[in-house]
ROVEXBA-965006 format. One record per residue (C-alpha): residue number from 0; residue in one letter; chain; x, z, y. Coordinates in steps of 0.02 Angstrom, whole numbers, plus 32768, in hexadecimal, padded with zeros to 4 digits. Layout:
% residues N
REC num residuo cadena    X    Z    Y
REC NUM       A      A    X    Z    Y
...
% end
This chain:
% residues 218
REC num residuo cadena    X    Z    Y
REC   0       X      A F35A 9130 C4CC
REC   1       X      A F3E4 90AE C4F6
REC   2       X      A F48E 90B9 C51A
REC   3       X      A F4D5 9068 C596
REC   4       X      A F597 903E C571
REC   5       X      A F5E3 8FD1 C613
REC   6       X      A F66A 8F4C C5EB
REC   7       X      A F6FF 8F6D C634
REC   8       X      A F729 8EBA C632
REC   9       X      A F6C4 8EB1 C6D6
REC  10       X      A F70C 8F3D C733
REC  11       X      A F76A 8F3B C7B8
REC  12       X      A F82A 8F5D C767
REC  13       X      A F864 8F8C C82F
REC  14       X      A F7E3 900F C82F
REC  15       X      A F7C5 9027 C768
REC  16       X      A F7D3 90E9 C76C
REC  17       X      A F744 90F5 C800
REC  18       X      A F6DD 9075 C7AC
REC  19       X      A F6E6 90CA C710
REC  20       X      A F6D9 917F C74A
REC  21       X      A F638 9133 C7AC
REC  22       X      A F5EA 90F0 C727
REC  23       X      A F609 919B C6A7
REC  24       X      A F5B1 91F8 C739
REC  25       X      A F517 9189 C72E
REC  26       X      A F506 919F C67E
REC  27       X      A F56F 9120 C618
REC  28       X      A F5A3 9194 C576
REC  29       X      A F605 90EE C536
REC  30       X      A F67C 9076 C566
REC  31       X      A F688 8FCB C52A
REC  32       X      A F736 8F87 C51D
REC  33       X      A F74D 8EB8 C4F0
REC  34       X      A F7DF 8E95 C4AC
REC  35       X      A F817 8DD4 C4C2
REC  36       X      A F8AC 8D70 C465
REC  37       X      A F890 8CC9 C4B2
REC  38       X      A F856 8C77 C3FE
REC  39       X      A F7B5 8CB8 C3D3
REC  40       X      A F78B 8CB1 C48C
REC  41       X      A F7EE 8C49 C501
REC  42       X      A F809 8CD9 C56F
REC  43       X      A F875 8D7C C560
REC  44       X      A F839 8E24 C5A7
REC  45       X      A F8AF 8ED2 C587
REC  46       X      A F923 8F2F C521
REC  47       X      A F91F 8FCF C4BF
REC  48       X      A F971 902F C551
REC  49       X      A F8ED 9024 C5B6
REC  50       X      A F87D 907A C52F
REC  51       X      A F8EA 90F7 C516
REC  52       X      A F8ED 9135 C5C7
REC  53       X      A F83B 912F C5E5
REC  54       X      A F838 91A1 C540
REC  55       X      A F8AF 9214 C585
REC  56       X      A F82B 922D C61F
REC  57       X      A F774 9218 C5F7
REC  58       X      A F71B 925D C591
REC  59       X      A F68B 91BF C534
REC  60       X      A F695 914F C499
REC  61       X      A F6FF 90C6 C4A3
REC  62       X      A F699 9027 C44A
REC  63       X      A F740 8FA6 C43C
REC  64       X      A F6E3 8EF6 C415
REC  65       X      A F785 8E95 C3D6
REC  66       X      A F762 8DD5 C406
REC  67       X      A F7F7 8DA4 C39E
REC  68       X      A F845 8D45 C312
REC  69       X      A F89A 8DBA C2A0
REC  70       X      A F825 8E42 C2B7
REC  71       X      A F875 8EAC C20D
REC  72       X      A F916 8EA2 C29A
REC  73       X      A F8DA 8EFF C323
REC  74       X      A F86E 8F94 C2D0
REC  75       X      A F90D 8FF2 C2CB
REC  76       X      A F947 8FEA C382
REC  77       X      A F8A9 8FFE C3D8
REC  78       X      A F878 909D C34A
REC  79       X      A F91B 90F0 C383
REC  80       X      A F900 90DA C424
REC  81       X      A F84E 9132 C439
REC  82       X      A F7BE 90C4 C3DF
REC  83       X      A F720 9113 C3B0
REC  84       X      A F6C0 907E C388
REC  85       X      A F718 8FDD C34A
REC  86       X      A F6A5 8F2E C311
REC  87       X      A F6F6 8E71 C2F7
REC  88       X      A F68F 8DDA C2D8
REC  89       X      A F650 8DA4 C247
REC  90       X      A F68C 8CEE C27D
REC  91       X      A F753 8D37 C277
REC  92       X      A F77C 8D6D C1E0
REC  93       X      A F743 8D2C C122
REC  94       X      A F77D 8DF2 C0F6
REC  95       X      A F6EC 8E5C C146
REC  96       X      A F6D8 8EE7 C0CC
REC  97       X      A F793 8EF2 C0D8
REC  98       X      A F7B3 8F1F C196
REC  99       X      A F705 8F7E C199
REC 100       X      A F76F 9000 C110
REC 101       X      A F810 8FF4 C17F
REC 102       X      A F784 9034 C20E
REC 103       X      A F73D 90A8 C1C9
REC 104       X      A F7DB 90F4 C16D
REC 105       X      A F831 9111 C22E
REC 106       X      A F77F 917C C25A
REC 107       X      A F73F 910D C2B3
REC 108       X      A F67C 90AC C2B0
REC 109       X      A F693 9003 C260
REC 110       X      A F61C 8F6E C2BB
REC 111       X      A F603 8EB6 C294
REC 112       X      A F5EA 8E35 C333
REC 113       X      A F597 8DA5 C30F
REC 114       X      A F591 8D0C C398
REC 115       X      A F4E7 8CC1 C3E1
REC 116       X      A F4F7 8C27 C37A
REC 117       X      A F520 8C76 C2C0
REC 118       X      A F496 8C8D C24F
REC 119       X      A F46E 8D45 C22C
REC 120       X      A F458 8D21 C17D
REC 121       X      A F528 8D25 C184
REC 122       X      A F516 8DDD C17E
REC 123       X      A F4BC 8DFD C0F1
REC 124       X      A F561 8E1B C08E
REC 125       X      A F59A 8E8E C10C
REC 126       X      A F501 8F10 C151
REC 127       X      A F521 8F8A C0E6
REC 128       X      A F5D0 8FB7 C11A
REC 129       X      A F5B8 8FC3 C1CF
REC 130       X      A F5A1 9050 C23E
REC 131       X      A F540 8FD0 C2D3
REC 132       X      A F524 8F17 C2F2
REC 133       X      A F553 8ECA C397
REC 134       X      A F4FD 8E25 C3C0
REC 135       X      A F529 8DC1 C43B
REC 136       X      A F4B0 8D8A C4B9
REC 137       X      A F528 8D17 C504
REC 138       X      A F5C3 8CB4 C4BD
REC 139       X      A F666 8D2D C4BF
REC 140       X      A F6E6 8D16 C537
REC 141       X      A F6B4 8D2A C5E1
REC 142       X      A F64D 8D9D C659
REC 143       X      A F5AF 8D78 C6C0
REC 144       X      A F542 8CFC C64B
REC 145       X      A F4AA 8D01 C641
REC 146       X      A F442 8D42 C5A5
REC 147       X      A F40A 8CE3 C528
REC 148       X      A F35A 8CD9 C50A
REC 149       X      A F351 8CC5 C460
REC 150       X      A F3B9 8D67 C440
REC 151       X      A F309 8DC9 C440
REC 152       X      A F2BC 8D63 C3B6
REC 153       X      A F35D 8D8B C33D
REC 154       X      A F365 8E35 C37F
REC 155       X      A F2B0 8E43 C31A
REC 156       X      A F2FB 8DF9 C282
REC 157       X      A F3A7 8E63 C293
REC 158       X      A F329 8F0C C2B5
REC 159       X      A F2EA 8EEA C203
REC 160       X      A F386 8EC9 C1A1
REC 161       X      A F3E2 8F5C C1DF
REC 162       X      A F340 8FC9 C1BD
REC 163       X      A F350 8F70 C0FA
REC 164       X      A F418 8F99 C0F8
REC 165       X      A F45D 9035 C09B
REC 166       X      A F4B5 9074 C133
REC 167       X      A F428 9054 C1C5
REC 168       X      A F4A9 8FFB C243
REC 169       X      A F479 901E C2E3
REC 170       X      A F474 8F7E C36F
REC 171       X      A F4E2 8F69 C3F4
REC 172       X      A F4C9 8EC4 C469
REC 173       X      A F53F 8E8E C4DF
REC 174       X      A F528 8E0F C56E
REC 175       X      A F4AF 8DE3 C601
REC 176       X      A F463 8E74 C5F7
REC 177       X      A F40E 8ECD C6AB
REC 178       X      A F36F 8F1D C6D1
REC 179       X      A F300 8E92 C6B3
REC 180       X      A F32E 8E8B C611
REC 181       X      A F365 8F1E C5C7
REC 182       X      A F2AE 8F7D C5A6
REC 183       X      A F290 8EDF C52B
REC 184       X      A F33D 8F07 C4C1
REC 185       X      A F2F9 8FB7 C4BD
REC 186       X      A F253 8F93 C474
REC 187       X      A F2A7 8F28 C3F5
REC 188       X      A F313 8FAC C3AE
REC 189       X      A F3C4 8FA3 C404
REC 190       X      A F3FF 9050 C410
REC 191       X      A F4AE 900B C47B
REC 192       X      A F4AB 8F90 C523
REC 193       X      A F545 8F5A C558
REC 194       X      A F536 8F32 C60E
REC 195       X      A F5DA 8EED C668
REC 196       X      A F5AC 8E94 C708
REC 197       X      A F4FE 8EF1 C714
REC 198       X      A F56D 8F91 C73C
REC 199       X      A F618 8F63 C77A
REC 200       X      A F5E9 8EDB C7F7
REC 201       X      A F573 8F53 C84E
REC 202       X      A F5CB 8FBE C8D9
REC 203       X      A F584 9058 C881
REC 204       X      A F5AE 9060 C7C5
REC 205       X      A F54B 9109 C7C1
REC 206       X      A F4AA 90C8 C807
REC 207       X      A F4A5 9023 C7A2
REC 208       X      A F4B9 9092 C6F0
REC 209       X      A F435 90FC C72D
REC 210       X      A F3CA 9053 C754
REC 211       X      A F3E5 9013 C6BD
REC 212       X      A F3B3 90C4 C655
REC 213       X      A F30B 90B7 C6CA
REC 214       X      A F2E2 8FFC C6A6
REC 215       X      A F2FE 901B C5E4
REC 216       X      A F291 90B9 C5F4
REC 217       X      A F207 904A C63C
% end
């Protein structure tokens, strides 16, 4: 089974409590949350605050992907303000084992991201202290790419080193994903889909969730 976690970085921020409450109806059981500082990605998304008062009202995992810098800097903030799941990238930070502790000491799931174009070997040092790894199917930053192809090849190779790793990581992917492709992530091993444009660009969040639980079923 797969678990389908939309992005609130393509929602609708007019309408974000409809669009979320749809999609919790049709199934979504997480929520992914990016979190932007303009350096690591040259864009910047939302605050803390807005975590916190989806907390205070719905009841699903909050996945916070932090697309930043300074990643040991914001574990704090976005812990107190609701996290369940927290991963940075690999690429940010020569002090992984470090901030997966700092996770994992506030209760929360520690996660490494690692970007289309970094070698997976780069994790070797770093498997068996995370809770999940998120690849990227696209480059960070921005909604609506498309996926990249070769994600399913290092999805096979990323299967078998978290199977080899003390603590069994599960896989997260984030980016491009919809109903043609989402049965072959499933096949493959990833347990999480993040799905942002696949869910809130459709005029029902609820039915797109539901379409995307079908096409992964097969």
């Amino acid at each position: 089974m797969i678990r389908i976690a939309p992005s609130l970085l393509a929602a609708d921020f007019w309408n974000l409590n409809q669009q979320v409450s749809s999609a919790i109806e049709g199934g979504a059981e997480v929520l992914h949350v990016d979190i932007m500082d303009g350096n690591f990605v040259p864009n910047l998304s939302m605050g803390p605050g807005v975590l916190r008062s989806l907390k205070s009202r719905v009841n699903v995992t909050f996945d916070v992907h932090l697309m930043v810098d300074d990643p040991d800097f914001f574990v704090d903030p976005f812990a107190d303000a609701g996290a369940d799941w927290i991963s940075f990238h690999i690429e940010a930070t020569a002090h992984a084992h470090r901030v997966c502790h700092k996770i994992r000491d506030r209760g929360c799931k520690a996660g490494i991201a690692i970007n289309p174009g970094t070698a997976l070997t780069s994790l070797n040092g770093i498997l068996d202290e995370v809770d999940f790894v998120l690849l990227m199917s696209v480059n960070p930053g921005f909604g609506g790419q498309s996926f990249i192809s070769s994600t399913l090849s290092r999805l096979e190779v990323l299967h078998d080193m978290c199977q080899k790793a003390d603590r069994k990581p599960f896989i997260e992917v984030d980016g491009g994903i919809g109903a043609q492709n989402i049965r072959e992530l499933r096949v493959r091993g990833v347990q999480v889909a993040v799905a942002g444009s696949s869910v809130f660009s459709q005029p029902d969040p609820a039915a797109a969730v539901q379409s995307l639980i079908r096409a992964a079923e097969g």
